[in-house]
N, C-alpha and C positions, 0 to 999 in steps of 0.2 A: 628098680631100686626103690628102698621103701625112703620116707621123709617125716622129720620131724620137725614141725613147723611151731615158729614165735610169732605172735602177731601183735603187730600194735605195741612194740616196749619203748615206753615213753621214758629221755632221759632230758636231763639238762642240763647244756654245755655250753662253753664256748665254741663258736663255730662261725666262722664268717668273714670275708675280705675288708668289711668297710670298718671304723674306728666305732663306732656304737654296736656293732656286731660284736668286737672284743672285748668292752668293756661290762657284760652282762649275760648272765646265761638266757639262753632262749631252749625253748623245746625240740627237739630231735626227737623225729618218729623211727623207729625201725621195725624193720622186717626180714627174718631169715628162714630159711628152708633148709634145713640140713639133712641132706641125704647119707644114707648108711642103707644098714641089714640089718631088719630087727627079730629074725627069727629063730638065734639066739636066745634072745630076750624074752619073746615070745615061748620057747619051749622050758626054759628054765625059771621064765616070771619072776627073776634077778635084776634088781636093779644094776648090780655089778657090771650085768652084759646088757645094759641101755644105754642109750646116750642119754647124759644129765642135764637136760634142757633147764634145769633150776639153777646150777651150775653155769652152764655158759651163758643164761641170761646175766647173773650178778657180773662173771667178766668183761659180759659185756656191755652193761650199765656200765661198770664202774671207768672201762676204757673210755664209752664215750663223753661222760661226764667229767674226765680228767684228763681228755689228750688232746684240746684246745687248738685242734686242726683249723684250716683257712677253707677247705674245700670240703665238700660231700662225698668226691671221689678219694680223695685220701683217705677219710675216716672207713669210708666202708671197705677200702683194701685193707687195713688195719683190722677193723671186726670180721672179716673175710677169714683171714693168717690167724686170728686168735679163733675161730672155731674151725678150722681146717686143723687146731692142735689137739682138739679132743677125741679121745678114745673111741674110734669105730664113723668118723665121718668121712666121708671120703669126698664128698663134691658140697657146697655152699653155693647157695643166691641169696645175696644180703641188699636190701633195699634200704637206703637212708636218704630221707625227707627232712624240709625244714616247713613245718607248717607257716603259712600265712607270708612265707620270704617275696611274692611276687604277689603283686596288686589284683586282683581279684580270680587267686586261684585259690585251691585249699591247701595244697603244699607244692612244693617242687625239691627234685630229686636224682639219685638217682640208684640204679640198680646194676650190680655185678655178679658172675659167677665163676667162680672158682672151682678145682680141685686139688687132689692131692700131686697130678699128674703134671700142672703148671709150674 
């Protein structure tokens, strides 16, 4: 299966269990991989028959910087289900990180994968 990969989209949300965590956005790293068939796309050189990686990045900006989740596991089920809806993906691995959340790491995270078949 071929993949079309996001790397590094940087948003900013709410996110967080403790009270200074809700009260201000902090950065959220993400990472997705969405698998399809692009030879289709490939043979016809249509964007029609691509997946709109410019597309699912803005929905999926915009979900995470407005859906004020407590958990990294939630939010990335969430951005999971929102590109598992678009045209031609059939399986997702979505990585969400909170830079700088634990004392001397670079981020912490976590990562899920999805399909159509779950």
């Amino acid at each position: 299966m071929d993949k079309v990969i996001i790397k590094n989209l940087l948003a900013r949300g709410i996110i967080g269990i403790n009270d200074w965590e809700r009260k201000r956005a902090q950065n959220i790293l993400i990472n997705i991989t969405l698998f399809t068939d692009t030879r289709q796309a490939a043979k016809t050189d249509n964007i029609a028959d691509c997946v709109n990686y410019s597309t699912t990045s803005k929905k999926v900006l915009a979900h995470a910087e407005s859906a004020n989740r407590k958990t990294v596991e939630a939010l990335a089920n969430d951005l999971a289900k929102l590109c598992l809806e678009e045209n031609g993906v059939q399986k997702v691995i979505v990585r969400v990180e909170k830079p700088g959340a634990v004392r001397f790491s670079e981020s912490v995270g976590v990562e899920i994968e999805r399909s159509l078949n779950d």
